[in-house]
C-alpha positions in Angstrom: -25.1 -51.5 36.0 -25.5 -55.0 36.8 -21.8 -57.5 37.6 -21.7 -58.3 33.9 -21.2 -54.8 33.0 -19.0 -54.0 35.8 -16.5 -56.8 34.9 -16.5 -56.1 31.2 -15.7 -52.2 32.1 -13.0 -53.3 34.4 -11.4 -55.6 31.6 -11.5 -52.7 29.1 -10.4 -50.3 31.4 -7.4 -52.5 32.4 -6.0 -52.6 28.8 -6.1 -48.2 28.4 -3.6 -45.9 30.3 -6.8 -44.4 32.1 -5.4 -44.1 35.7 -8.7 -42.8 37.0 -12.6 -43.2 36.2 -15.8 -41.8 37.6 -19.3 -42.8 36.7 -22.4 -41.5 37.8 -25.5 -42.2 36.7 -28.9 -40.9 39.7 -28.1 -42.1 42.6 -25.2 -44.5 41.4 -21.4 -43.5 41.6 -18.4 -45.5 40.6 -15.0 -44.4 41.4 -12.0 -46.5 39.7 -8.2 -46.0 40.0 -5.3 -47.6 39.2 -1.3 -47.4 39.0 -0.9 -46.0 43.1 1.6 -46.9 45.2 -1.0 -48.4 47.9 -3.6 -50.6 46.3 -6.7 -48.8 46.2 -10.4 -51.0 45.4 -12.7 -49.5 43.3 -15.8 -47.9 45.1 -19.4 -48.0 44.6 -21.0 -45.1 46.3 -24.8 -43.8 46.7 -26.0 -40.8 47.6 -26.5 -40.0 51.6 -30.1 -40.1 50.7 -30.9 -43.4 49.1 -31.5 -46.3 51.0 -29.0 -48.8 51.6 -31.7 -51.3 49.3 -30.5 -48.8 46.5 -26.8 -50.7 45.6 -27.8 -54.0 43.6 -26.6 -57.3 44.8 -24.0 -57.3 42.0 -22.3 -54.2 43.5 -22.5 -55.3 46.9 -20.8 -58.8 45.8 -18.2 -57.2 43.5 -16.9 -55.0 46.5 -17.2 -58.2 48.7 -15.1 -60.7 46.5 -12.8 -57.1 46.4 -12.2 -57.0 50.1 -12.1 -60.9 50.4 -8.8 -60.6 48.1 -6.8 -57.7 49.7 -6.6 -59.5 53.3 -3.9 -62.3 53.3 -3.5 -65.1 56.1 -0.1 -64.1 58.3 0.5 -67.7 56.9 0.1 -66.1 52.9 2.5 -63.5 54.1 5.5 -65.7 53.5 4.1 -66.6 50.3 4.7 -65.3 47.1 1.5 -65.2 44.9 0.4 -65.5 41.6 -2.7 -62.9 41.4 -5.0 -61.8 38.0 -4.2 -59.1 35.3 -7.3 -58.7 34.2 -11.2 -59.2 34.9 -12.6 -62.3 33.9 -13.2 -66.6 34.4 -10.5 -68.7 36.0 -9.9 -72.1 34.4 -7.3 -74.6 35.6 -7.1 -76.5 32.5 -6.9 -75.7 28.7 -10.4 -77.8 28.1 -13.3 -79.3 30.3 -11.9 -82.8 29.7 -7.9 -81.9 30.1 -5.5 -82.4 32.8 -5.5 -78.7 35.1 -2.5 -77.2 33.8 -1.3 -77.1 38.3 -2.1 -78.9 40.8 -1.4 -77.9 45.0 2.2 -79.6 45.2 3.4 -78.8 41.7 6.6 -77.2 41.0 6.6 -74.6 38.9 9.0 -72.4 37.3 8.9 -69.0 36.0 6.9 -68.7 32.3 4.9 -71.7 33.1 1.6 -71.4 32.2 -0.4 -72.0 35.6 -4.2 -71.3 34.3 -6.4 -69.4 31.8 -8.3 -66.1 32.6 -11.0 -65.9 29.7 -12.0 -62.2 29.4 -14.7 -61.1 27.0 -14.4 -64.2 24.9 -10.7 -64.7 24.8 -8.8 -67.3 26.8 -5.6 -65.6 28.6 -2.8 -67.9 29.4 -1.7 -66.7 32.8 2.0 -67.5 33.7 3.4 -67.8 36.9 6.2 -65.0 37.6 8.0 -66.8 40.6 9.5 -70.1 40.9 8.4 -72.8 43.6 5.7 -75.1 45.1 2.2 -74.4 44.4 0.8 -74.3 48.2 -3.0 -73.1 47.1 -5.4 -72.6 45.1 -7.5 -70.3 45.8 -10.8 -70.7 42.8 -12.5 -73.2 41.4 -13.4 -73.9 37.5 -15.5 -71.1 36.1 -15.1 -68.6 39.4 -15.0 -65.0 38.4 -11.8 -63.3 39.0 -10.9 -59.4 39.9 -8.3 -57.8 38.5 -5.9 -58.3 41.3 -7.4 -60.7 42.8 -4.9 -64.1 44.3 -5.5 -67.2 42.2 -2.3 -69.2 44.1 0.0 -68.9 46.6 3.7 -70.2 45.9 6.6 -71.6 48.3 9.8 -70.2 46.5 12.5 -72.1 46.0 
């Protein structure tokens, strides 16, 4: 399963009620759940008996960019964020050659429409659920995203 894969099953997973998924296929084992009260990452396991060569790159990256996300600056902690629904490509404007919809310093205010997450094909508008001060931004144009995953941080107020 290479990250293409991955990232299209996590978008289509993300729009079911499934709260937990396994895969296995040989030595490759991919455990998924959603919906509990701590935030659990999804895991991609081998067998004992393979050689750490055995997980692809892809894998290796995906849980990387995963544990990357879930560890927040003690700064970040008074932040509120604004963090993905859904798998996908961030985008800070509507169109290569537009104005990005926020810049660091913006005001924003609760319905705004602060990027796009484009997720097998379609462009989602993704709305910022607090009020403030944009303080960060954490992607670039065309960075993949995680479900989860922080795309800005915001001062309330």
């Amino acid at each position: 399963m290479d990250f293409n894969e991955l990232r299209e099953l996590l978008t289509v997973l993300n729009q079911t009620d499934i709260s937990e998924f396994t895969l296995k296929s040989g030595e490759f084992e991919l455990m998924l759940r959603k919906g509990s009260a701590s935030p659990e990452l999804p895991t991609a396991l081998s067998k004992p008996s393979a050689p750490p060569a055995a997980v692809s790159p892809a894998v290796a990256t995906a849980s990387a960019s995963y544990t990357a996300a879930s560890t927040p600056s003690p700064l970040a902690s008074k932040l509120l964020e604004i963090s993905s629904p859904m798998v996908g490509t961030f985008y800070r404007s509507p169109a290569p050659d537009e104005s990005p919809f926020v810049d660091q310093g913006d005001r924003v205010r609760i319905g705004q429409t602060v990027c796009i997450i484009e997720a097998m094909k379609l462009m989602n508008e993704i709305e910022a659920e607090v009020a403030g001060e944009i303080v960060e931004i954490l992607l670039a144009n065309g960075d993949p995203v995680e479900y989860g995953q922080i795309l800005m941080r915001v001062n309330p107020g």
